[in-house]
N, C-alpha and C positions, 0 to 999 in steps of 0.2 A: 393553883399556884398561890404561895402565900408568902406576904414581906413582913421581913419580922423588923422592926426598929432596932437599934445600937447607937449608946453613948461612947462607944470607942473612938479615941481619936485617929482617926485613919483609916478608918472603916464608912465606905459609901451607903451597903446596905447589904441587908441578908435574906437570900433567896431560900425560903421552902418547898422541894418539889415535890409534887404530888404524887403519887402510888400507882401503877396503872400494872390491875393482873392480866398477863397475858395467858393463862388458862396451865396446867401440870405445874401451878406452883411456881410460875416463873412471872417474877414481876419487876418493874424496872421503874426508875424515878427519872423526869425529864428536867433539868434544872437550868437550860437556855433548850430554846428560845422562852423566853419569858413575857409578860406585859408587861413588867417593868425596868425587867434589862434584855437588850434584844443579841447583844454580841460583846464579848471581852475581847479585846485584842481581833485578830483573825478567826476566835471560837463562835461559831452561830448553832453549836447545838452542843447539847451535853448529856449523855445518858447512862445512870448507873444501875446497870444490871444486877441480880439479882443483891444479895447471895442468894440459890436456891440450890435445891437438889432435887434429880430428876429420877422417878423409881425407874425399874427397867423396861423396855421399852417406850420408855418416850425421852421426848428431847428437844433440840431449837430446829425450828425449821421455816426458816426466813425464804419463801420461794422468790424466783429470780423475781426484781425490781432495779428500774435506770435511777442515775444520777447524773448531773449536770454542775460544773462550775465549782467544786470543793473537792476537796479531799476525808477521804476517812480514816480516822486511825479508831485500831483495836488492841484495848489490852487489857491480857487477865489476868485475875488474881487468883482464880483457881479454875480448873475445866479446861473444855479443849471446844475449839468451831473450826468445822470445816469450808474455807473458801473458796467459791468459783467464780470466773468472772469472763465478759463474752472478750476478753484481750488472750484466753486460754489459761487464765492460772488457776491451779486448785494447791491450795496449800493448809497445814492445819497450823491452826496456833497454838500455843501455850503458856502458859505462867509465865512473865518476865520477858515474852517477844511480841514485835513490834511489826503490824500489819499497817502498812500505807498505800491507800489503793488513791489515785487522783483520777477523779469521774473527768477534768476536763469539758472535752465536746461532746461525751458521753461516753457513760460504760454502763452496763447492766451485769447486775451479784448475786449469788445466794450464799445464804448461811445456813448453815446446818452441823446438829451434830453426828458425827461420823458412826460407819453401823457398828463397831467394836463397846466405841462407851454407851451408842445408844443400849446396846442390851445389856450389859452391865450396871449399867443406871449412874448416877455421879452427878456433881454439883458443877455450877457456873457461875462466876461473880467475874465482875469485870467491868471497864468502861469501853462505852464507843462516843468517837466526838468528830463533828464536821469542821474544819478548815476550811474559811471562804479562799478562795484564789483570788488574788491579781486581778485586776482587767485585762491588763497583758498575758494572763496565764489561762483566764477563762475558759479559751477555745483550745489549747492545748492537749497533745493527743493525751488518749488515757491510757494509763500503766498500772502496775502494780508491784509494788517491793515487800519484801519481806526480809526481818535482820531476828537473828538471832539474840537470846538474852546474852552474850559473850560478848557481844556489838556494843551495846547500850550502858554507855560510859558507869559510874558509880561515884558517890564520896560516902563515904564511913567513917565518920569521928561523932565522940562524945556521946554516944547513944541515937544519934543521927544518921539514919541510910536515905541516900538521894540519891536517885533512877532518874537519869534524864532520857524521857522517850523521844522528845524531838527538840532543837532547835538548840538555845545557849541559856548557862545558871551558873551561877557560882565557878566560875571557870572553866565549865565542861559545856563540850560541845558535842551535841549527837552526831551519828554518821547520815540518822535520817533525811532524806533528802527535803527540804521546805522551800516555800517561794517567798515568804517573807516574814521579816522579824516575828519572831516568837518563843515562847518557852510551855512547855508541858513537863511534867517530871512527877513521880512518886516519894512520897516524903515518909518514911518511916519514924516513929520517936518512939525509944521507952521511957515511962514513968518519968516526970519529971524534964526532960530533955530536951532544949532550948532550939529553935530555928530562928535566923534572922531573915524577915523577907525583906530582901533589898528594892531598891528604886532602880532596877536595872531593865524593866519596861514600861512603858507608859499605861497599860491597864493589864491588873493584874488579879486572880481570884484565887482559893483555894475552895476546896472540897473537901470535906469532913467524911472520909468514908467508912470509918469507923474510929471508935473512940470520943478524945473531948482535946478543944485547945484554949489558953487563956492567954490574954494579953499582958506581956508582962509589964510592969507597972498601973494596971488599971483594974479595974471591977467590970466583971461580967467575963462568959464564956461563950465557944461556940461549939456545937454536939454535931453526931452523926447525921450525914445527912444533910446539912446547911451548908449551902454556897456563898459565900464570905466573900463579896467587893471589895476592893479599895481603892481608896482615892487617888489619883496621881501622885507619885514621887514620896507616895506615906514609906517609911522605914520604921518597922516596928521589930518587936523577938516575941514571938509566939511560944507557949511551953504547955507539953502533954500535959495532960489530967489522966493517968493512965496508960497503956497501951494504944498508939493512935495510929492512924493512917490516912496521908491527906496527898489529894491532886491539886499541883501548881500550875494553872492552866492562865495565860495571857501574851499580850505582846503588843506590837504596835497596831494602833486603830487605823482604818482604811478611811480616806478622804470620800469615796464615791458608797450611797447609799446602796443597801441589798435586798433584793427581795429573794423571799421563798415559798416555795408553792410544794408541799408535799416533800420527794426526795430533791426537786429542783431547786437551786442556789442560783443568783445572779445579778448582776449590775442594772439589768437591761429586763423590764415586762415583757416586753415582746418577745423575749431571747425564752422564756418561760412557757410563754405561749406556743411557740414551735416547740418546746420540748413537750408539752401536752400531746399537742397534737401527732408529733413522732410516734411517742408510745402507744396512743391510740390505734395508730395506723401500724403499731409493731415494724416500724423504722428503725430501731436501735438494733444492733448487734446482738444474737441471743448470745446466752450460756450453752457452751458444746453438752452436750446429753442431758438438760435439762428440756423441759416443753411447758411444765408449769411455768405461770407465773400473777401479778398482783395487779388487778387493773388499777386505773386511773382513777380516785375516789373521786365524789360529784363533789366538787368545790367550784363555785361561779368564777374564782379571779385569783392571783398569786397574792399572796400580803407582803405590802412593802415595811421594812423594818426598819426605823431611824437610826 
C-alpha cells in the first residue's frame, strides 16, 4: 500500500493500492482497509477486481466463507458471478446490478463463475466493497437482495452519467436497502466533462477506475487506480483527462471504533472471537449443495481500526 502526497486543496490524501494475482490472470487491488486510512464513511473495504479475462475453462471461484457485522455490495463492469448464500439465494449478477447481501449475525457465500461463461471463457472487472453496520444493526438477521440495473436510479447531462448504487447524491436516491447515511455511485465522464463533488457527506472518496481526473482550477491530476480522500465539507469540480470512470464511495463516519479479523466486522473483540471460534467449529449456516469451503487463516488476534 502506498500514499502518494497532494497539494490540492481539498484533498486529505491519496491511496495506492497494491496488486495482488490471484492465479488465471485474475488480479484485484485492495484500496481500504489501508494503514493509513482505515474507513470512509461506513466503507471498511474496497476491492477492484480485475479487468481480466478468463480463457475457457477457468474462472472465479470463491468457495463458501462466513461473514459477520457488514454488508457486501457487488458491482460489475463487465462479466457475470454467480451467488450463493446459506439464507438460500443463488443469483447471477451483471453489468449495472446491484448485489446487497448483509452478513448481520452471520451468513456464509460463495462466488463463482457459472458453468456456461465458465466454458466459454470471458472477462470480469468489477468492484466489491464492505459496509460496516450499525451497533444496532450488527446482530441483525442476514438476507440478501438483489435489484436490477432498471432499479438503480441514473443522471445524464453534459457528458456526465451517474449510477447511484446505494444510498443518496445529487438528488437521487437508490431503492437499495442501507442502514445508514451513505453514498456509493458510478461516475462516467467524457473528455473534458466536469463533476462537482458536493459537501453532502461528511467523508467522502472517489476511485479512479479508469481514466484521469483534474482539479479544476489547480495543478496536478489523479490516474487509474488511486483512491482520492477528501477532507470534510471540501466542494471542489473535478474534469476528465480523457475517457474516465470513477467510484463515489462515503458517508457519515461511525462514533464507535471497528475491528476486523479476516471476513469478520465488528464493534466488539470478543464479538470476533466467537465468530472465529463458530467457523472453526462449522457453526455457521452452510450453503445448500455446497460442502467446500475456506478455513480460518492462523492469525493470533482481530486488528482494531481507528
Amino acid at each position: 500500500m502506498t500514499l502518494r502526497s497532494s497539494d490540492v486543496d481539498g484533498v486529505d490524501l491519496v491511496i495506492l493500492p497494491p496488486v495482488r494475482d490471484l492465479g488465471d490472470g485474475f488480479s484485484v487491488r485492495r484500496a481500504l482497509p489501508s494503514a493509513h486510512r482505515r474507513m470512509v464513511g461506513p466503507f471498511i473495504f474496497f476491492d477492484h477486481m480485475g479487468p481480466s479475462a478468463f480463457n475457457s475453462g477457468d474462472g472465479l471461484d470463491v468457495r463458501p466463507h462466513p461473514h459477520i457485522g457488514l454488508a457486501t455490495v457487488t458491482y460489475l463492469i463487465e462479466g457475470e458471478i454467480m451467488h450463493r448464500d446459506s439464507v438460500g439465494s443463488v443469483q447471477s449478477i451483471r453489468p449495472g446490478e446491484v448485489n446487497w447481501m448483509t452478513a448481520g449475525s452471520g451468513i456464509v457465500h460463495s462466488e463463482r463463475t457459472g458453468p456456461e461463461l465458465r466454458a466459454a471463457g470471458g472477462p470480469l472487472h468489477g468492484l466489491q466493497t464492505w459496509v460496516a453496520l450499525p451497533t444496532a444493526y450488527e446482530e441483525s438477521d442476514p438476507s440478501f437482495s438483489h435489484y436490477k440495473e432498471s432499479e438503480i436510479p441514473k443522471l445524464d447531462a453534459d457528458g456526465v452519467t451517474l449510477t447511484l448504487v446505494a444510498g443518496r447524491s445529487d438528488g437521487l436516491v437508490s431503492p437499495v436497502k442501507t442502514f445508514s447515511d451513505m453514498v456509493y455511485a458510478e461516475i462516467l465522464l467524457v473528455d473534458g466533462a466536469r463533476y462537482q463533488l458536493r459537501a453532502e457527506h461528511v467523508e467522502r472518496a472517489i476511485y479512479v477506475v479508469s481514466g484521469a481526473i483534474e482539479v479544476e482550477g489547480q495543478a496536478g491530476s489523479f490516474t487509474e487506480h488511486e483512491l482520492v480522500v477528501f477532507k470534510p465539507g471540501a466542494e471542489i469540480v473535478v474534469r476528465a483527462k480523457g475517457p474516465t470512470r470513477l467510484m463515489l464511495a462515503g458517508g457519515e463516519p461511525f462514533p464507535e471504533k471497528r475491528h476486523i479479523y479476516w471476513n469478520f466486522v465488528s464493534s466488539s473483540a470478543d464479538r470476533i472471537e466467537q465468530a472465529k471460534e463458530d467457523w472453526r467449529g462449522q457453526r455457521f449456516a452452510p450453503v445448500p449443495e455446497e460442502s467446500e469451503f475456506i478455513p480460518l487463516p492462523d492469525d493470533p488476534r482481530p486488528v482494531r481500526y481507528p
